[in-house]
BAPA-572084 format. One record per residue: residue in one letter; x, y, z of N, C-alpha, C in turn. Coordinates in steps of 0.2 Angstrom, whole numbers, padded with zeros to 4 digits, always signed. Layout:
<recs>
aXYZXYZXYZ ...
</recs>
This chain:
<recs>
x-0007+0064-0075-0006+0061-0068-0011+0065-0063 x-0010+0069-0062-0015+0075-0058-0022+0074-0060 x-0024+0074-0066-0031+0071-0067-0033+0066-0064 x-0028+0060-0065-0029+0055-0062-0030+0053-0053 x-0027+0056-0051-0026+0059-0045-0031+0061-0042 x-0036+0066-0045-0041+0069-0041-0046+0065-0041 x-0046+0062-0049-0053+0058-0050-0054+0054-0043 x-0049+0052-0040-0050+0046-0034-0053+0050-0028 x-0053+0054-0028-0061+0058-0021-0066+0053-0023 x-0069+0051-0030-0075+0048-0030-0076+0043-0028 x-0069+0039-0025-0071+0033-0026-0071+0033-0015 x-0075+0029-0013-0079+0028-0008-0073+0024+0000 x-0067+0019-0007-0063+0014-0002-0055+0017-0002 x-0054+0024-0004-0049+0023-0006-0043+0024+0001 x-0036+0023+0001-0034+0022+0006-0025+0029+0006 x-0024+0031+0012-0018+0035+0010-0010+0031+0012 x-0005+0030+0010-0001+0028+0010+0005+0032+0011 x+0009+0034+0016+0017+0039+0013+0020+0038+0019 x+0027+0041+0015+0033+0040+0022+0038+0045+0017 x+0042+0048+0022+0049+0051+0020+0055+0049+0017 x+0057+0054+0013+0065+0050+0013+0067+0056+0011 x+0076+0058+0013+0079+0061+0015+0085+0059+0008 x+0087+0067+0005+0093+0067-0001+0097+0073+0002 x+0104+0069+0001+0108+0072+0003+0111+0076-0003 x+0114+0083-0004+0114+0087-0011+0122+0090-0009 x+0126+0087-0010+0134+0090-0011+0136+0091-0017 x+0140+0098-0013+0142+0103-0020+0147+0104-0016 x+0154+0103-0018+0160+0104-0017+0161+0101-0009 x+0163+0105-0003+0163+0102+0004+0157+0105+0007 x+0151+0107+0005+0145+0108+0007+0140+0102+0005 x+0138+0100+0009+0132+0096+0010+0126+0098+0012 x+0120+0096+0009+0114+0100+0011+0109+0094+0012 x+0104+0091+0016+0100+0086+0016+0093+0090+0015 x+0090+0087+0010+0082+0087+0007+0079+0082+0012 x+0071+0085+0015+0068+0083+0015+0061+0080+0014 x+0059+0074+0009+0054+0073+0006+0051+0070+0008 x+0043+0068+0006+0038+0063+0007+0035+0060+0000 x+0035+0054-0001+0031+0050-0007+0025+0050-0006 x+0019+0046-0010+0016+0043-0005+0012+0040-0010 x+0005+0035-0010+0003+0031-0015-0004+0033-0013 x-0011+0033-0018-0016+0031-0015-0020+0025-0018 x-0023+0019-0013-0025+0012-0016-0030+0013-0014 x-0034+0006-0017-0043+0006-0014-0041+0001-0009 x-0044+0000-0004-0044-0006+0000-0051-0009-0001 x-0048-0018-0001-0053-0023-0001-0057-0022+0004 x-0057-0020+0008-0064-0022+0016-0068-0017+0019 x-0063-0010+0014-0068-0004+0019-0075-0007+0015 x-0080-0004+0022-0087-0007+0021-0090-0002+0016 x-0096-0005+0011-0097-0001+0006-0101+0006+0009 x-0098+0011+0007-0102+0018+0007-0095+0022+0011 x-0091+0018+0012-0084+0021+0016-0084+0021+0024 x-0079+0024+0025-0078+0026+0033-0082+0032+0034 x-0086+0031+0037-0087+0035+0044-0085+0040+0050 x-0087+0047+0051-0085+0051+0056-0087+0045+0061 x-0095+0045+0062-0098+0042+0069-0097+0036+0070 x-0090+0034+0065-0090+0025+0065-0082+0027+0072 x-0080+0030+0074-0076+0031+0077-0077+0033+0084 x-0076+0029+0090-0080+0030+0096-0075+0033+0100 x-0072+0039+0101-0067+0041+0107-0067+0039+0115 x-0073+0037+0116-0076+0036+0123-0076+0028+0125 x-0073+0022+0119-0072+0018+0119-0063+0016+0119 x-0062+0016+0128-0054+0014+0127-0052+0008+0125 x-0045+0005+0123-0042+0001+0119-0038+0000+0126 x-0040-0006+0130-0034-0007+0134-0027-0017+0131 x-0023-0014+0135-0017-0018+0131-0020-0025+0130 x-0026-0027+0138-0027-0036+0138-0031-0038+0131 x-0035-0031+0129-0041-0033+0120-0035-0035+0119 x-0030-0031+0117-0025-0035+0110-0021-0042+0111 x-0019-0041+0118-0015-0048+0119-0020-0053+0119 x-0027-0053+0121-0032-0056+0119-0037-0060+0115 x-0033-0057+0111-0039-0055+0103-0038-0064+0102 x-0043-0065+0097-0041-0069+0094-0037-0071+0089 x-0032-0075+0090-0027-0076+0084-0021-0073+0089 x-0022-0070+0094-0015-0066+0098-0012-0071+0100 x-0017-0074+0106-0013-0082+0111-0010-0087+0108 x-0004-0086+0113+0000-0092+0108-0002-0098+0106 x-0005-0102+0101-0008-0108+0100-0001-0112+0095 x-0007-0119+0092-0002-0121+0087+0001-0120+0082 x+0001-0113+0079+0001-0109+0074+0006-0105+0074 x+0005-0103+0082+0012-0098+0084+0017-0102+0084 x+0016-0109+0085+0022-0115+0088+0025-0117+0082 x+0020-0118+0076+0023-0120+0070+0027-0115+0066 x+0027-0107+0068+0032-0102+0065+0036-0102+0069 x+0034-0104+0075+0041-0104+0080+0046-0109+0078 x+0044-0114+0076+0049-0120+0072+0052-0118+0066 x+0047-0116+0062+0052-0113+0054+0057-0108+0055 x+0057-0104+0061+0060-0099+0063+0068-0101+0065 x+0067-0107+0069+0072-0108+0070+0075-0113+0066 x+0071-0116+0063+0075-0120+0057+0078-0116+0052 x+0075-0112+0051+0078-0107+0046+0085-0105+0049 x+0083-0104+0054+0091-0099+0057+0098-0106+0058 x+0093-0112+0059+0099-0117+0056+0102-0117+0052 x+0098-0115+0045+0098-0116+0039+0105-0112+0037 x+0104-0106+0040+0110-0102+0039+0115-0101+0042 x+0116-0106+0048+0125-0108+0049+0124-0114+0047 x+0121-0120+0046+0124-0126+0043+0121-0127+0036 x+0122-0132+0033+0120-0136+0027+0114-0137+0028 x+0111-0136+0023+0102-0138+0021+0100-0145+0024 x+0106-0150+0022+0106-0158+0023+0103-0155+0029 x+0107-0153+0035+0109-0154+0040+0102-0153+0043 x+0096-0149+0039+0091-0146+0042+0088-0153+0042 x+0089-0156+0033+0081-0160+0033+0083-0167+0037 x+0088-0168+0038+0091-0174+0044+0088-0173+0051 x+0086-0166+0054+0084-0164+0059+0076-0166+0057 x+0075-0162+0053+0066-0162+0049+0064-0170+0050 x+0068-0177+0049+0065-0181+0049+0062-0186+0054 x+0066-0179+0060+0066-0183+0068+0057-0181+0069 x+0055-0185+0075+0051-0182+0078+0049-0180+0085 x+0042-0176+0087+0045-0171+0092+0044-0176+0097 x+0041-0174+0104+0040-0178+0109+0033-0181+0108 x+0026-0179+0105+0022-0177+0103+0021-0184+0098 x+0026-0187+0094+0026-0191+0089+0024-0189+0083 x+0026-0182+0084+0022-0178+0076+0029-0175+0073 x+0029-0177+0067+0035-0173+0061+0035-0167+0062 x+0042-0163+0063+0043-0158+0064+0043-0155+0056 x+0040-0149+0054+0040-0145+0047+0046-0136+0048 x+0048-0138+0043+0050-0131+0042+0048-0129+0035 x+0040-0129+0035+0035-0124+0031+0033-0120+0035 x+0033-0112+0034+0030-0108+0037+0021-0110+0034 x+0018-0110+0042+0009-0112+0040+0004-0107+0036 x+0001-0109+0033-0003-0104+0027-0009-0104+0030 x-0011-0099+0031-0018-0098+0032-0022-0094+0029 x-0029-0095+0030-0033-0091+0025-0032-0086+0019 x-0030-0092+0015-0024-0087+0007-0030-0084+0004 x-0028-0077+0003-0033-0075+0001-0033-0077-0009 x-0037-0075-0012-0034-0076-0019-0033-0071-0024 x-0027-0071-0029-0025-0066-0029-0029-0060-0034 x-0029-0055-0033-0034-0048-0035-0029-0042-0034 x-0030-0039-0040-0027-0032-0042-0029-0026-0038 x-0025-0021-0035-0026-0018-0033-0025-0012-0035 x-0031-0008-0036-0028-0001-0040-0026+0004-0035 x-0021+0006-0038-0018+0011-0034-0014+0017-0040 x-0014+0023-0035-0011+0028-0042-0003+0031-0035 x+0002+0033-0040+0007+0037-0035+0005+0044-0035 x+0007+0047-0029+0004+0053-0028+0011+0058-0031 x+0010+0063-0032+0014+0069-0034+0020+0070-0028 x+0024+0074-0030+0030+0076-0026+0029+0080-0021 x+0029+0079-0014+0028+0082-0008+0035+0085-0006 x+0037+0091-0008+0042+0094-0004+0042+0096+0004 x+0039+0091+0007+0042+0093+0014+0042+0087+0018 x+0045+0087+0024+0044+0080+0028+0040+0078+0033 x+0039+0072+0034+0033+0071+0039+0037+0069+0047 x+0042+0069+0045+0044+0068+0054+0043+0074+0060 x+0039+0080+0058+0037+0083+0065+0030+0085+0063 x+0025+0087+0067+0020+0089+0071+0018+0092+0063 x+0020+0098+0062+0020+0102+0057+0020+0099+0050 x+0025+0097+0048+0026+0094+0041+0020+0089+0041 x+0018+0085+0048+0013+0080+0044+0007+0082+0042 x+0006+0090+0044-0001+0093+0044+0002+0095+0037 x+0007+0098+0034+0007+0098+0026+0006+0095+0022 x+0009+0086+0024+0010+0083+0021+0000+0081+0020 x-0005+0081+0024-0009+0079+0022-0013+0086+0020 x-0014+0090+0021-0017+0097+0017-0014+0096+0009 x-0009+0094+0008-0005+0092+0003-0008+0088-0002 x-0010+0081+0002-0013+0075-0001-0021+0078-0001 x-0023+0077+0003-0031+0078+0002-0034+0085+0000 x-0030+0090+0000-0036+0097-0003-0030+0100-0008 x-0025+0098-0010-0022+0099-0017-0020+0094-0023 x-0018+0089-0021-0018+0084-0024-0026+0080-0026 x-0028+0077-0021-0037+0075-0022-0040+0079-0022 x-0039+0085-0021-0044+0090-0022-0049+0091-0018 x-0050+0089-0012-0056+0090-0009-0059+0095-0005 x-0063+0096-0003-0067+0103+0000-0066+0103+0005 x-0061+0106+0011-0058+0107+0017-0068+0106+0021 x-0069+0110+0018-0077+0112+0024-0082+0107+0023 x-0083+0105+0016-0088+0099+0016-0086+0093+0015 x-0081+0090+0012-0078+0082+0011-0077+0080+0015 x-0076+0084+0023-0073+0079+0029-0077+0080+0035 x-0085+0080+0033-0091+0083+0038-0093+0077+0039 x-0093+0072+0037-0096+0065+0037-0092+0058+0035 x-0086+0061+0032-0083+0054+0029-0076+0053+0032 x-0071+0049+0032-0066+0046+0036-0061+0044+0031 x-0055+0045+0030-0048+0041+0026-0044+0040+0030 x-0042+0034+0030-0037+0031+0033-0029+0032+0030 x-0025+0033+0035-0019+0033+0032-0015+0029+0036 x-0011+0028+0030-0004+0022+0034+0001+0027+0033 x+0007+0026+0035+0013+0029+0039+0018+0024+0040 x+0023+0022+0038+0028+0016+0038+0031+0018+0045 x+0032+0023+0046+0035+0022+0055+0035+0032+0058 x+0033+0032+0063+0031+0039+0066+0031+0037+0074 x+0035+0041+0077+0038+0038+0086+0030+0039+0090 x+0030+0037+0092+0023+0036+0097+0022+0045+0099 x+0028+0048+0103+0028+0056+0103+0023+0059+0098 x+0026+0055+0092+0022+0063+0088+0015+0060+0088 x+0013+0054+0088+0008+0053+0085+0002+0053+0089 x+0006+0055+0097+0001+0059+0102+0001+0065+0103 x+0006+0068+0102+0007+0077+0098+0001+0078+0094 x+0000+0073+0088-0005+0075+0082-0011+0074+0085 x-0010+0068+0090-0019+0068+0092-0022+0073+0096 x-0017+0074+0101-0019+0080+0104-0019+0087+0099 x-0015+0087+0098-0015+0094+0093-0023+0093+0089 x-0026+0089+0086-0029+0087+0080-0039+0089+0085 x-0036+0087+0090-0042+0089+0096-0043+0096+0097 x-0038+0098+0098-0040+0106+0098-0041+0109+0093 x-0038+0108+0087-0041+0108+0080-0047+0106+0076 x-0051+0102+0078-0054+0098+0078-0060+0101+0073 x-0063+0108+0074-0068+0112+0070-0064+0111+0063 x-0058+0113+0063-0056+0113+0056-0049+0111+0053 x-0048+0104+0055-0045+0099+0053-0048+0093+0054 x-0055+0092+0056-0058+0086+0056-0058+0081+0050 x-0056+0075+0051-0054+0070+0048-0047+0069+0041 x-0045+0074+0042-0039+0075+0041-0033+0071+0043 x-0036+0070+0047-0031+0063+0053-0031+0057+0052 x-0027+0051+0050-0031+0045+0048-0031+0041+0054 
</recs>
């Protein structure tokens, strides 16, 4: 497993994945909670070939709220309207009879269009294997400041093995996190700035 494990520094796309979980250990009227990290590494479809980039990352470029609400795909259109419908045809579904839905299903709206309770499909992608390998056991937890900086010293320079001083001079890993309070993940940016000679790209 560990072989297998390191060998993934070569590869150019690869992606980091983990989150905690918490085991509770009672011995008699003693309770003791453990706390741990999993965590997976995948290749991603879309990083661009040759990898992420340090200089692909512009600090000096803000992200203000109106970019997202305005993105494309954000504004409410017909898309959002037709999940807004299966949404609540669904939630029909679950205090009455199914009948009861499709008798509604075969009314029509104001519009004179069939109302659907299909959630809409868009751009499917097709289906394609994802390699991914599971990472090793991380005895510590990610929910403070501290633990997340083990958790990744953990993953990237003992598990994949990579060179603290030369592997993160130029290249970039992304990492996902199932949930982390806004708190810390301002904590680690700012902490990660004044670290920055020597935890560079360490931070996904």
């Amino acid at each position: 497993m560990q072989a297998s494990i390191s060998r993934l520094k070569e590869r150019q796309n690869i992606c980091v994945v983990y989150d905690n979980f918490d085991y509770q250990e009672t011995i008699g009227s003693n309770s003791v909670i453990h706390h741990f990290t999993t965590g997976k590494v995948f290749c991603g479809r879309d990083i661009p070939s040759g990898g992420l980039k340090q200089d692909m990352l512009h600090n000096d470029v803000h992200l203000k709220i109106d970019d997202i609400m305005s993105a494309n795909g954000n504004p409410y259109d017909h898309v959002q309207a037709q999940i807004s419908k299966y949404l609540i045809f669904d939630a029909i579904a679950l205090l009455f009879q199914r009948r009861f839905v499709i008798h509604i299903d075969s009314r029509v709206d104001d519009l004179g269009e069939y109302l659907t309770i299909e959630m809409p499909r868009l751009e499917i992608l097709p289906p394609e294997e994802t390699y991914s390998v599971n990472l090793g056991p991380i005895y510590t937890g990610e929910s403070t400041i501290a633990g997340n900086y083990d958790v990744l010293k953990n993953i990237f320079l003992e598990q994949l093995s990579f060179d603290r001083e030369s592997d993160f001079s130029r290249d970039s890993f992304p990492c996902l996190v199932t949930y982390l309070p806004f708190r810390v993940c301002a904590q680690l940016y700012l902490s990660e700035e004044k670290r920055r000679p020597h935890m560079k790209g360490l931070s996904g």
